[in-house]
Structure formats: structure tokens, C-alpha cells
C-alpha positions in Angstrom: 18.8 2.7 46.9 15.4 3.0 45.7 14.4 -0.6 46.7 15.1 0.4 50.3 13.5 3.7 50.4 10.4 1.7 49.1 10.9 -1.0 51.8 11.1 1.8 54.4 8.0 3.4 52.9 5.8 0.5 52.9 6.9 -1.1 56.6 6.3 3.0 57.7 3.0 2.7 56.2 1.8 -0.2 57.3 3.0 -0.4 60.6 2.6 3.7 61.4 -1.3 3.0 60.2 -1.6 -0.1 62.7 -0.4 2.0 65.6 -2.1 4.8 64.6 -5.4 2.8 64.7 -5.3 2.0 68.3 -3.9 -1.4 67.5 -2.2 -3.7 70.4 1.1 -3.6 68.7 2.8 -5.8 71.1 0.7 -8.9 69.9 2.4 -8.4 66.7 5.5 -7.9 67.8 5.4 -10.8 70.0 4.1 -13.1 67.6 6.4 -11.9 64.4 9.7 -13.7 65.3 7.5 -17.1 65.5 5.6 -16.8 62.6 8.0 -14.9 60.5 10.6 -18.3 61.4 7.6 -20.4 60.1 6.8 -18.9 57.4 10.6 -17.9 56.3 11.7 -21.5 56.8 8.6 -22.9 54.5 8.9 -20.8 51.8 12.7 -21.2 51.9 12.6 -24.7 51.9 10.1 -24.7 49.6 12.4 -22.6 47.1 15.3 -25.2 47.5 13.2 -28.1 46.4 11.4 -26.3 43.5 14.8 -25.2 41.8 18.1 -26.1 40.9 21.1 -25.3 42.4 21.7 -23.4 39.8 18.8 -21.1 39.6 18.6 -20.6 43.5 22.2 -18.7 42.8 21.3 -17.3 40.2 18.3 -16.0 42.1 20.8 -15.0 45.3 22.7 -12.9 42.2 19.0 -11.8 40.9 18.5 -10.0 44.2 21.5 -8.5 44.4 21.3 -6.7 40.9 17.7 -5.5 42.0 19.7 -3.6 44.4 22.3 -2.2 41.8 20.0 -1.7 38.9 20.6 -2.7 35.3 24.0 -3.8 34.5 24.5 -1.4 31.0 24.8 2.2 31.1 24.1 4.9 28.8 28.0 5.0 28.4 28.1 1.3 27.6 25.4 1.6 24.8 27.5 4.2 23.3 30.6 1.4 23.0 28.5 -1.1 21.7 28.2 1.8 18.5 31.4 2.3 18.9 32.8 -1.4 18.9 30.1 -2.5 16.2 30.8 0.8 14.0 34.6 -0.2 14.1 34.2 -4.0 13.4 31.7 -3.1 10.2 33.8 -0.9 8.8 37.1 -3.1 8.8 34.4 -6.0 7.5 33.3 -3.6 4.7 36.9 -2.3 3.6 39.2 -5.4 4.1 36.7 -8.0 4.3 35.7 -10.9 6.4 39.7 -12.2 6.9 40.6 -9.1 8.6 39.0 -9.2 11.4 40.3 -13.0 12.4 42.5 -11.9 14.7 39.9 -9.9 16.6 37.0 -12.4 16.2 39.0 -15.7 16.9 41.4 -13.4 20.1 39.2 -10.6 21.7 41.2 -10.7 24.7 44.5 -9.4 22.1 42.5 -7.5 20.0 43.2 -3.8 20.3 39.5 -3.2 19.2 37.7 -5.0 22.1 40.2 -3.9 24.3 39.4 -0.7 24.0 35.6 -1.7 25.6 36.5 -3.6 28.8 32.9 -3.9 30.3 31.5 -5.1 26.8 34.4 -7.7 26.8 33.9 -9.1 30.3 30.1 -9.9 29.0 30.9 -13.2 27.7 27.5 -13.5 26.2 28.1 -10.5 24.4 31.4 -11.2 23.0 30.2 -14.8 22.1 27.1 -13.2 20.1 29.6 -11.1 18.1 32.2 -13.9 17.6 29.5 -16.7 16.6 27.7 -14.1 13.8 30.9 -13.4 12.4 32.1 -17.0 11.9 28.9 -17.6 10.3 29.8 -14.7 7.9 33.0 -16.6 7.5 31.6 -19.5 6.3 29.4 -17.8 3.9 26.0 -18.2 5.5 25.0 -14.4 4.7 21.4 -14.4 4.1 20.1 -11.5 6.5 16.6 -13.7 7.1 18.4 -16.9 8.2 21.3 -15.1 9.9 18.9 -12.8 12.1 16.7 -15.9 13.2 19.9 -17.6 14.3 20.5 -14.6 16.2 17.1 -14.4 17.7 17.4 -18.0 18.5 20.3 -17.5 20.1 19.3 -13.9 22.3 15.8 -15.9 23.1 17.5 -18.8 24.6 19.7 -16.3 26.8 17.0 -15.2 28.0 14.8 -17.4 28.7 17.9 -18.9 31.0 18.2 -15.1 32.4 14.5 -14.9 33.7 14.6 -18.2 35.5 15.9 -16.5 38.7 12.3 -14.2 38.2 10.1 -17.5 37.9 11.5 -19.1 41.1 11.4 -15.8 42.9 7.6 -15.3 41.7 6.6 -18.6 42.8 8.0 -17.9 46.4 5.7 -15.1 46.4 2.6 -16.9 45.0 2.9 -19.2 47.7 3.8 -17.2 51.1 -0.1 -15.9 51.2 -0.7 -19.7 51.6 1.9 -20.8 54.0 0.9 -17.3 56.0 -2.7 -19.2 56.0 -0.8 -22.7 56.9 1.0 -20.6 59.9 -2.3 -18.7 61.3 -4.0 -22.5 61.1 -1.4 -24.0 63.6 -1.9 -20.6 65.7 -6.1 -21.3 66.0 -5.0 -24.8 66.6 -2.5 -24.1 69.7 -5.1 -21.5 71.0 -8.3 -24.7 70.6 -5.9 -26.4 73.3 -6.3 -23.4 75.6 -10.2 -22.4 75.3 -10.5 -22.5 79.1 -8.7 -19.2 79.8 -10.0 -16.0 80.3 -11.4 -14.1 77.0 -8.3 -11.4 77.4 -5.7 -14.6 76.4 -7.8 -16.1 73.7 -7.9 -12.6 71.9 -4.5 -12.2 72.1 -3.5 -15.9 71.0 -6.0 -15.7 68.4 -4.9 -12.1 67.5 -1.1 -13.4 67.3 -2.3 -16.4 64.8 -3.6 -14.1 62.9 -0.3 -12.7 62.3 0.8 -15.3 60.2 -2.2 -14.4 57.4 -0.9 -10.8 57.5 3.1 -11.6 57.5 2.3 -14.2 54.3 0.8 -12.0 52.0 2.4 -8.6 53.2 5.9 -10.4 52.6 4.2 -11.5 49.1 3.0 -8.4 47.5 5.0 -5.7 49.8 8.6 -7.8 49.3 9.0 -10.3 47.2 6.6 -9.9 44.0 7.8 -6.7 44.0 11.6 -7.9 43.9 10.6 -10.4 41.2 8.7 -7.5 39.3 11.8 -5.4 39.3 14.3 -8.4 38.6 12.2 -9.2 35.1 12.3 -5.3 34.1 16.3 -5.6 34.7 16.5 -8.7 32.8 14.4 -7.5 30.3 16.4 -4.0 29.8 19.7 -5.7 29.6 18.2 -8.0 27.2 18.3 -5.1 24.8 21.7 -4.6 24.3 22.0 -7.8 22.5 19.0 -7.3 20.2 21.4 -3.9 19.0 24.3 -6.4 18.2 21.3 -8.3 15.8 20.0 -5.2 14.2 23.5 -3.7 13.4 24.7 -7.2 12.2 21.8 -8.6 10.2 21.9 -4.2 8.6 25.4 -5.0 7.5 25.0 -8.5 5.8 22.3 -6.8 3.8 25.0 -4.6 2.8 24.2 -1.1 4.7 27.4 1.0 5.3 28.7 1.4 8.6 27.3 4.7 9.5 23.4 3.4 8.6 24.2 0.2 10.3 25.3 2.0 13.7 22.1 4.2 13.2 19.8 0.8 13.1 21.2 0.0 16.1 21.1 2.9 17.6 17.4 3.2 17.2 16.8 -0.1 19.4 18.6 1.7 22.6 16.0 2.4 25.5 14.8 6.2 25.3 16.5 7.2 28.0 20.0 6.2 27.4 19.9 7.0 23.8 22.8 9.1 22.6 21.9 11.8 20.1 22.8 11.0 16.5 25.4 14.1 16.1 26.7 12.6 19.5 27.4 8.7 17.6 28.9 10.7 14.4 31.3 12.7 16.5 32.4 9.7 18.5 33.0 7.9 14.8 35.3 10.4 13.6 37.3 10.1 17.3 37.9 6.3 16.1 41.1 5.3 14.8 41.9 4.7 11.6 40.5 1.0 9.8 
């Protein structure tokens, strides 16, 4: 909702300002199907070749979560605590055994099921199964166990802002093939220098067009898309940093409840539950 209230906003602006200066609108409106097919099917084609099929979907899904906004909600940050606070304290009662059912079968584990969104995240549930085997095979030192983890989180997202690089270098290049477009324009109206000066000015005006479709698509559109894409990515990229700090807190032997409260402490400001709010929500749990 917010990215089309600010696409509204800035095609009112600019457009409401060109008419309001006196200017011949229907030169630009006559001339932006032409360029706009020009430029759109450059800078389109342009994208396919640069990237994989692989990022250019990922980049489809990118623009589509610009539109929905961050995938984890306050309420989901809250069942992360939950789901970590219950899986530390079976670890720290029963030990590491215990929870094989639940590591090595999520989908029949009563615990996880208990989070569906956190469970559909395969990422997520592969972060939490992966740090536990390692506990399972006794690789517990809390340096070496949180740089595998930041390995692994750092890989994820590097993949995850590949979508934002491809997007970002469709809008470093659109002031250029805007440039590209109004050249062919000047070059059309060169082959018509005998008419009268009224024709030229509007031939020349609607080359011009191209210039100010390239790089009001780049820094009115689609920077700002890319922009918003990388703060998505990076915002979702926390909530696997609070499965690191509450993991590496309990192989340095923390109890639950101080583990929980690491974590907790890496949740973005605004979706941060209140301390009293995490306790209460422990002592809802069920029984280890």
C-alpha cells in the first residue's frame, strides 16, 4: 500500500507540476507509448541477459514482497522465543538425545508444530536442525559453532540480495538507454529538418522524452523498489541472527530464560516484545 501511494505521489507531482508550468502535455503523452516500449524492452532485455533464470524470478518474487512488506511479524518473533525457549530447555534437562525426534522430524514434532509459519521457512528450520546435529556430534565450542552459523546466515544472504543487485542494475542503466532512446528521436527529427519550426519543436520535444522517461523510471521507480527490496531482505535477515545468539548463549551454557533474553535483544525495536511479555508467554508453555 505504501509503495503505491508513493507511486501516485510522485507521477502527481511530476506530471501536476509539468501541466501546471504551461507545458504542451500532449507531446509527452504522444511520445510516451514509443519511448516507454523502447526503453522498457531495452532495459528488459537487458535484465534477461545480465541474470540467471533464477534470479530474474527471484527478482519477479522480490517485487512482489516490496508490495507485502517484510515476511516476519512482531507475532512471529515472539515464536521464535517461544520455539527456541522450549528446544533449550528440553536440551538443558534431558539433553542432546531428546530432542531427536524433533530435530531429525519437524514436520511430527509437536514443538514445531505448534509454529506453522516458522516451520514452512525451510531456511529457518534447516538453521535449527544443522546447529543441533552439530551439538550432537560434540562440536560445542561457542566460537567455532557461531562462525559456522554466521557462515551459514551470510551465505543466505548474500543469495537473498541477488534479486536487489539485478534490480539496481536495471536502474543504473535506464538513465542511459533514456539517453540511447532521445538519440534515435534527434536522429528521426535530422531526416525531417525541412519542416516548419512548429514540427521540429515538437519532434525534438518528444525525443526529449526518452531522457526524462530513463531516469524518472530510474530514481522515481525502480531504485526505489531496489532500495526497499534490500531493507526487506535485510530485516528478515534478522530473525536468523536470533536463532545464532540464543544457540551459540546455550552452548556456552546460559539457562533458557537468559538465552531467550539474548535473543530477544537482537529483535528490531519496533517488534520487540517486552521482557514481562516473553516470561509470561514461558510459563503458558507446556511442560519439558
Amino acid at each position: 500500500m505504501t509503495m503505491i501511494l508513493g507511486l501516485a505521489l510522485v507521477f502527481g507531482l511530476v506530471f501536476g507540476g509539468f501541466i501546471l508550468s504551461g507545458g504542451k502535455m500532449d507531446i509527452v503523452l504522444h511520445a510516451l507509448p514509443f519511448e516507454g516500449m523502447m526503453i522498457g524492452g531495452a532495459a528488459l532485455g537487458a535484465f534477461v541477459i545480465a541474470n540467471s533464470v533464477d534470479v530474474i524470478k527471484k527478482s519477479a518474487a522480490g517485487i512482489v514482497k516490496v508490495l507485502k512488506g517484510p515476511r516476519w511479524k512482531a507475532e512471529d518473533y515472539s515464536d521464535l522465543l517461544k520455539l527456541m525457549y522450549e528446544l533449550t530447555r528440553i536440551y538443558k534437562a534431558k539433553g542432546i538425545l531428546a530432542l531427536d525426534g524433533h530435530i531429525e522430524s519437524p514436520s511430527d514434532s509437536d514443538i514445531f508444530s505448534r509454529y506453522p509459519r516458522i516451520a514452512a521457512d525451510h531456511f529457518a528450520i534447516d538453521l535449527i536442525r544443522d546447529s543441533f546435529r552439530m551439538l550432537s556430534m560434540q562440536f560445542d565450542d561457542k566460537y567455532a559453532t557461531e562462525d559456522v552459523i554466521n557462515r551459514k546466515i551470510k551465505k543466505h544472504h548474500h543469495e537473498s540480495l541477488a534479486s536487489v543487485h539485478a534490480i539496481q542494475q536495471v536502474a543504473d542503466g535506464l538513465p542511459a538507454i533514456g539517453i540511447v532512446a532521445a538519440v534515435l528521436g534527434v536522429i528521426k527529427t535530422m531526416s525531417s529538418i525541412d519542416q516548419p519550426p512548429e514540427i521540429l519543436g515538437g519532434m525534438i520535444g518528444g525525443a526529449l522524452v526518452g531522457t526524462f522517461l530513463g531516469v524518472f523510471l530510474a530514481y522515481c521507480m525502480v531504485q526505489p523498489i531496489s532500495g526497499r527490496l534490500k531493507q526487506i531482505e535485510e530485516e528478515d535477515g534478522t530473525f536468523y541472527l536470533i536463532i545464532r545468539d540464543i544457540f551459540v548463549a546455550m552452548v556456552a551454557d546460559h539457562p533458557p530464560s537468559i538465552c531467550v533474553e539474548i535473543g530477544r535483544g537482537s529483535i528490531p525495536t519496533r517488534m520487540q516484545p517486552d521482557f514481562y511479555e516473553v516470561e509470561a508467554a514461558q510459563k503458558e508453555l507446556p511442560a519439558a
